[in-house]
C-alpha positions in Angstrom: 7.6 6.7 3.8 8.1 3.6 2.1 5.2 1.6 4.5 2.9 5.1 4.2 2.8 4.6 0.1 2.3 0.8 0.2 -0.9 1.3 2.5 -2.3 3.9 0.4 -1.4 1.7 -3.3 -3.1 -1.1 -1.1 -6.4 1.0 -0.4 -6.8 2.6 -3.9 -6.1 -1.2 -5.5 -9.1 -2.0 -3.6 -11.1 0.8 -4.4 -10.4 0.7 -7.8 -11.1 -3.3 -7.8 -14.5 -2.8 -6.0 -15.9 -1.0 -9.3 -14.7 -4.6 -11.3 -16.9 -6.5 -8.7 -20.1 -4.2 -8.5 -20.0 -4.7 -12.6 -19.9 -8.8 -11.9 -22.8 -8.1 -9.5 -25.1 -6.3 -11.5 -24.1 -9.1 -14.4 -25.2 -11.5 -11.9 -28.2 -10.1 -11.3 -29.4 -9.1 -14.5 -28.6 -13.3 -15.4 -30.7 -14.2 -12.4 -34.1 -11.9 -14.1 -32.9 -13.2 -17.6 -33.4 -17.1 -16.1 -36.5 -16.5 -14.5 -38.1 -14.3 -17.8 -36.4 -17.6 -19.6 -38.3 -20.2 -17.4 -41.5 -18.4 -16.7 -41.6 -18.6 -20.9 -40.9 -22.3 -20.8 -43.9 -22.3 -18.3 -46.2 -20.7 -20.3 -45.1 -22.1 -24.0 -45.4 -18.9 -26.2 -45.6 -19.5 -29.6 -41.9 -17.4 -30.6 -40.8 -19.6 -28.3 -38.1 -21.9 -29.3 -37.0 -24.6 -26.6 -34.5 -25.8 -29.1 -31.7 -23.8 -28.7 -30.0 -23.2 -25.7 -30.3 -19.5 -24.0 -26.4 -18.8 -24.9 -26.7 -15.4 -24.0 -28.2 -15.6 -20.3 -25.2 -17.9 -19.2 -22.6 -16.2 -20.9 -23.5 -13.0 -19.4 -23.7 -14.6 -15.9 -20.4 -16.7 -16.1 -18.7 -12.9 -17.3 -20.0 -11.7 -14.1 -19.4 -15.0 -11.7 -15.6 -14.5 -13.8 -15.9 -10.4 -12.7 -16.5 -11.4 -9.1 -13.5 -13.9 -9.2 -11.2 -11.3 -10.6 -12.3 -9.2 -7.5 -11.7 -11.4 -4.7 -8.5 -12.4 -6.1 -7.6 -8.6 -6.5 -8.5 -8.2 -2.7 -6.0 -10.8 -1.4 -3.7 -9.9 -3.7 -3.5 -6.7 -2.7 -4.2 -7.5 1.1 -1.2 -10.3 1.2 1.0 -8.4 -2.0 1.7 -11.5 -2.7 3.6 -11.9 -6.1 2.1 -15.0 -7.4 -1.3 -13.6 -6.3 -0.6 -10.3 -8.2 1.1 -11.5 -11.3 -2.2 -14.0 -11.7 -4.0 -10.9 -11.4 -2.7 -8.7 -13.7 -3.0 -11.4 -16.4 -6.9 -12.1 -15.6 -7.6 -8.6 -15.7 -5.3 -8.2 -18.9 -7.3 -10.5 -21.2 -10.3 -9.4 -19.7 -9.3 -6.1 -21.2 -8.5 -7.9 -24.4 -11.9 -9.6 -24.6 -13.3 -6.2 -24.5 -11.5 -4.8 -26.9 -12.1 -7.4 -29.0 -15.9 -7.2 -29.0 -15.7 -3.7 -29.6 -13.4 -3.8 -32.3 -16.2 -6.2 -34.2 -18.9 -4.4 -32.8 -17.9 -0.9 -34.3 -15.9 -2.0 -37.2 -18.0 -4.8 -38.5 -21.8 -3.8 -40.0 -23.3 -7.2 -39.3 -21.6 -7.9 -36.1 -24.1 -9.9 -34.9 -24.5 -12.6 -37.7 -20.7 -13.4 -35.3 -23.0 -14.5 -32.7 -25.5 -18.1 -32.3 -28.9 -16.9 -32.5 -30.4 -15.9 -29.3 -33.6 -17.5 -28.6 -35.1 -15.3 -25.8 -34.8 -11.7 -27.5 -32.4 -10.3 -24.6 -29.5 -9.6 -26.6 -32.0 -7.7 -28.5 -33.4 -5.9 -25.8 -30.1 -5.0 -24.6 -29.0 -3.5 -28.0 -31.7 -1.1 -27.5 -30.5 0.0 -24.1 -27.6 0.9 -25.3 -28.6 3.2 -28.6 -31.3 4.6 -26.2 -29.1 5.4 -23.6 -25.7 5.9 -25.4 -24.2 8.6 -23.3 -24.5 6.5 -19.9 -23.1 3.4 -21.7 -20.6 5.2 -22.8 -19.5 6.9 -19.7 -19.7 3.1 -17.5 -17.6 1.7 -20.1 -14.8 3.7 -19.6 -15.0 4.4 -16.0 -14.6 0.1 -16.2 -12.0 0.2 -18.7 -10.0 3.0 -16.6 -10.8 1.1 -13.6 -9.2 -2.3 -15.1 -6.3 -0.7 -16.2 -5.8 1.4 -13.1 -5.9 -2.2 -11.3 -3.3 -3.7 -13.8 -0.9 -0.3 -13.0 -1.5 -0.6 -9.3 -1.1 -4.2 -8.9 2.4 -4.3 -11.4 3.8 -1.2 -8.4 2.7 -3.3 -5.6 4.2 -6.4 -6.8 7.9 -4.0 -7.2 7.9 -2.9 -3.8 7.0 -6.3 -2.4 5.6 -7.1 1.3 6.8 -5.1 4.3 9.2 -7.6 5.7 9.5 -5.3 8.8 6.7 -6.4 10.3 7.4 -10.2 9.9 10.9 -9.9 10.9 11.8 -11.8 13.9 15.5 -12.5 15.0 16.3 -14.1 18.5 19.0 -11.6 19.6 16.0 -9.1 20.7 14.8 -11.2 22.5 17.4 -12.8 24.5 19.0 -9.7 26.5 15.4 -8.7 27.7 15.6 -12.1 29.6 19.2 -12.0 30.6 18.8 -8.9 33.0 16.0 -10.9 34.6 17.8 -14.0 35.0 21.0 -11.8 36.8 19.0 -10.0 38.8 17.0 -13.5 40.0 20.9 -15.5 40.4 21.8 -12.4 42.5 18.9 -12.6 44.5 19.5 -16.5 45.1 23.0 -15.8 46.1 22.0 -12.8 48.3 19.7 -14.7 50.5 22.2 -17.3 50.7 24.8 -15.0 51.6 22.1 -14.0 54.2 21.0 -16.6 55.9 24.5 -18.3 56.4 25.5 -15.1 58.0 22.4 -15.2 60.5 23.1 -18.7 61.1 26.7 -18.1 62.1 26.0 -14.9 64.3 27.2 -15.1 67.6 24.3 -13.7 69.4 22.2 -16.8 67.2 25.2 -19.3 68.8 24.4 -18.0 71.9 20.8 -18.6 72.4 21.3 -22.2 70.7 23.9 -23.2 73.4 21.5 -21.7 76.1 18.7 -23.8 74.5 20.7 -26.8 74.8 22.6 -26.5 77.9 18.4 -26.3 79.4 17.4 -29.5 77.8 
């Protein structure tokens, strides 16, 4: 029973941890059209375009996501190994992950001018994104909490995991198993040994084999 509900807590760990890397994915690829928007407008030197300050936002959003996909693989050998190490370094990533968030959301919601908090962005994509969000407020919304459900369902699963420790069953090796399936084998060829011994003295001192020996010799 005990092996049946580590196997499931392993497979919904990686479930759950999947949604965490498809998040650093899309993160990842949203960076990758941010950089080439960013360097086709170096190429073309727009005039609201200032080559001054550095495009903060495009590589903070694609280190969060490179940082996502981190989390992820860790979570998968975590929870593939249960390793304690593995899963206590887990928990923590993915705890102040969860404390970033609700940090930004804190100043987001509670502070008016939330982004005077921020360096300017020279590329317009923070802006851009912004607008996403009002004009599609109901699907934000809803992705935001399936990740935040998904992180802490990861931080749950991954504190279990690391209580019930690895299934030392399998890796369990001791050498008195081992040793009477050889001993039969080893009796059984000694008996043999001795048998065909035992035999071919008792050929060897047969009368009838005397016999034909003496005849053999008494002719030569």
């Amino acid at each position: 029973m005990a092996e049946w509900a580590r196997a499931c807590l392993q497979s919904t760990l990686k479930i759950v941890n999947s949604v965490i890397g498809l998040v650093g994915m899309a993160m990842i690829l949203y960076s990758l059209w941010m950089v080439r928007a960013w360097f086709r407008e170096m190429s073309e030197l727009s005039p609201g375009f200032s080559g001054s300050n550095p495009p903060w936002f495009i590589f903070t959003f694609l280190g969060l996501g490179i940082f996502l996909c981190v989390i992820t693989c860790s979570g998968h050998i975590a929870a593939e190994t249960i390793n304690g190490h593995c899963l206590s370094c887990y928990t923590a990533f993915v705890f102040l992950l969860l404390v970033l968030e609700a940090a930004i959301t804190a100043d987001i919601f509670l502070n008016r001018n939330w982004e005077e908090d921020f360096p300017p962005d020279p590329t317009g994509r923070l802006h851009e994104l912004k607008d996403f969000f009002r004009s599609n407020f109901e699907l934000c919304k809803l992705i935001s909490m399936l990740v935040v459900v998904a992180q802490a369902l990861s931080i749950f699963l991954a504190m279990v995991l690391r209580a019930l420790g690895p299934d030392h069953v399998y890796y369990y090796d001791s050498d008195d198993d081992s040793v009477p399936a050889r001993l039969p084998l080893l009796r059984n060829e000694t008996q043999n040994t001795s048998y065909v011994a035992n035999t071919g003295l008792f050929l060897k001192n047969h009368p009838w084999i005397v016999r034909i020996h003496d005849k053999i010799r008494s002719k030569s």
